[in-house]
N, CA and C atoms as a LAMMPS dump frame, in Angstrom:
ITEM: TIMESTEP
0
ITEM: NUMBER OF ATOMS
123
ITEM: BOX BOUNDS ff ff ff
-5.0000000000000000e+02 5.0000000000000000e+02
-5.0000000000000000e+02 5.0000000000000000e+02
-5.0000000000000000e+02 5.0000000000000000e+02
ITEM: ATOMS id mol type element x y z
1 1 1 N -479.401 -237.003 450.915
2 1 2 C -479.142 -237.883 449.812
3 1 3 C -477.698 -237.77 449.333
4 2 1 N -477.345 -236.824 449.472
5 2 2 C -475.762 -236.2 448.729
6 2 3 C -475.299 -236.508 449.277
7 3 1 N -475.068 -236.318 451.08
8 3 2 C -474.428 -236.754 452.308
9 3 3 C -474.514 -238.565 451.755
10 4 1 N -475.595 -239.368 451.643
11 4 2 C -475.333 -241.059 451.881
12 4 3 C -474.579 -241.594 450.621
13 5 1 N -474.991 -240.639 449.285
14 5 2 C -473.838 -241.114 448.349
15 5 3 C -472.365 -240.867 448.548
16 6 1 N -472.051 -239.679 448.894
17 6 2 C -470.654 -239.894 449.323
18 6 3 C -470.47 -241.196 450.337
19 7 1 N -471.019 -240.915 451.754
20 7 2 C -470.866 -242.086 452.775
21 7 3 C -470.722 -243.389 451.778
22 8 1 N -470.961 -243.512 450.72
23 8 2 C -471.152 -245.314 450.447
24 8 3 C -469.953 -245.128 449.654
25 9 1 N -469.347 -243.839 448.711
26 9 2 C -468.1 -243.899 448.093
27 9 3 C -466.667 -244.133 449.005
28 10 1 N -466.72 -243.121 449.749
29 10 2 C -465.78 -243.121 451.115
30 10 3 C -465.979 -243.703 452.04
31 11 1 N -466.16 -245.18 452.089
32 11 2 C -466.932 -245.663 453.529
33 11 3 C -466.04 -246.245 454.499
34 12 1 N -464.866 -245.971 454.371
35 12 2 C -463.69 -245.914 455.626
36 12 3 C -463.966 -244.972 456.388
37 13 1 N -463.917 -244.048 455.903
38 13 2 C -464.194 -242.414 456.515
39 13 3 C -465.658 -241.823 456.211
40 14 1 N -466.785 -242.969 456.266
41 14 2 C -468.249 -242.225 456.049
42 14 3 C -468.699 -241.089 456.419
43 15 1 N -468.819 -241.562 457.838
44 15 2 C -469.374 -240.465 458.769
45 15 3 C -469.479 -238.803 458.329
46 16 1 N -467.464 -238.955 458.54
47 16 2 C -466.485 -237.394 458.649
48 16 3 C -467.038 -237.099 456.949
49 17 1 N -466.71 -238.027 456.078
50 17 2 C -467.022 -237.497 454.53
51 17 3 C -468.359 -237.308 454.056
52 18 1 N -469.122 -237.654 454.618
53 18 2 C -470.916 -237.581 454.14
54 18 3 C -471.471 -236.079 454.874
55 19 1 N -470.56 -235.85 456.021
56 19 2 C -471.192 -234.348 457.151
57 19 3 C -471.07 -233.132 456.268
58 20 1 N -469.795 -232.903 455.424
59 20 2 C -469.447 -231.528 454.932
60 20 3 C -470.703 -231.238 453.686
61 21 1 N -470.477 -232.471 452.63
62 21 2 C -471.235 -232.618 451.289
63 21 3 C -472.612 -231.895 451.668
64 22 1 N -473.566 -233.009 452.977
65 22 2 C -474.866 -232.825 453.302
66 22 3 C -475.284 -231.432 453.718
67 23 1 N -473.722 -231.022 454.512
68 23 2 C -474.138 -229.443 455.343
69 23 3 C -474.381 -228.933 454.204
70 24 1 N -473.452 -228.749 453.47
71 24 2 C -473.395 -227.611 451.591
72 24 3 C -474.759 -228.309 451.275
73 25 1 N -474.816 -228.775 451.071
74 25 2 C -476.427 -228.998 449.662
75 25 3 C -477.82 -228.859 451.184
76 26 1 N -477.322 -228.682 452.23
77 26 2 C -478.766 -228.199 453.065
78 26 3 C -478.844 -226.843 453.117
79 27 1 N -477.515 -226.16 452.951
80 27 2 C -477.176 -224.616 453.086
81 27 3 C -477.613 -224.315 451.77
82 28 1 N -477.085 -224.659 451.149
83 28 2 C -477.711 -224.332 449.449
84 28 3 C -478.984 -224.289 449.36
85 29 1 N -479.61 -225.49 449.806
86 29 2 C -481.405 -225.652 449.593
87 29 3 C -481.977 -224.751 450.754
88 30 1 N -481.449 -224.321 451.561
89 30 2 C -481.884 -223.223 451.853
90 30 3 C -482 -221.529 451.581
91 31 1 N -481.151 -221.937 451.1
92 31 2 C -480.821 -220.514 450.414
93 31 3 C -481.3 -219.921 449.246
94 32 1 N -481.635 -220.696 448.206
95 32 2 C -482.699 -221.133 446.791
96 32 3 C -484.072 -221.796 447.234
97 33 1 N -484.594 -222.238 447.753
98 33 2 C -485.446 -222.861 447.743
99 33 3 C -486.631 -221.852 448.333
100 34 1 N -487.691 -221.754 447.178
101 34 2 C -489.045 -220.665 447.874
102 34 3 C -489.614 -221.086 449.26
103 35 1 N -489.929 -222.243 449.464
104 35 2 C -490.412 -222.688 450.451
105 35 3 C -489.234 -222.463 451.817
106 36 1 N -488.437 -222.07 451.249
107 36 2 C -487.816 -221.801 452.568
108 36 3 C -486.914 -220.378 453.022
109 37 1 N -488.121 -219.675 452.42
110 37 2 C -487.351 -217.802 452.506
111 37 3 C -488.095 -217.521 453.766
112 38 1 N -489.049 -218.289 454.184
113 38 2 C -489.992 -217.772 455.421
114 38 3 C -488.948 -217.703 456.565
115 39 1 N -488.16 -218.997 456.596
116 39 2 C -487.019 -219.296 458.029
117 39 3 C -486.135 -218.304 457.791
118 40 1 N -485.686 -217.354 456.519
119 40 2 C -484.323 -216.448 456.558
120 40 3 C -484.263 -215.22 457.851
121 41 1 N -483.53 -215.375 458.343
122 41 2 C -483.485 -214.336 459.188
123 41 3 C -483.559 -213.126 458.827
């Protein structure tokens, strides 16, 4: 979701600008999120 709002702000450069945002807030929600302490290495 974070990733397509940027993409629609920056949409010359979508792609490259929507990849970094989405990686951070999937790394984040992994990292906080209970449902997902099972996958931590």
């Amino acid at each position: 979701m974070i990733g397509v709002v940027v993409a629609l702000i920056f949409s010359g450069i979508s792609w490259y600008a929507s990849l970094i945002p989405a990686g951070v807030s999937y790394w984040l929600l992994m990292q906080y999120l209970p449902a997902a302490q099972r996958f931590r290495a």
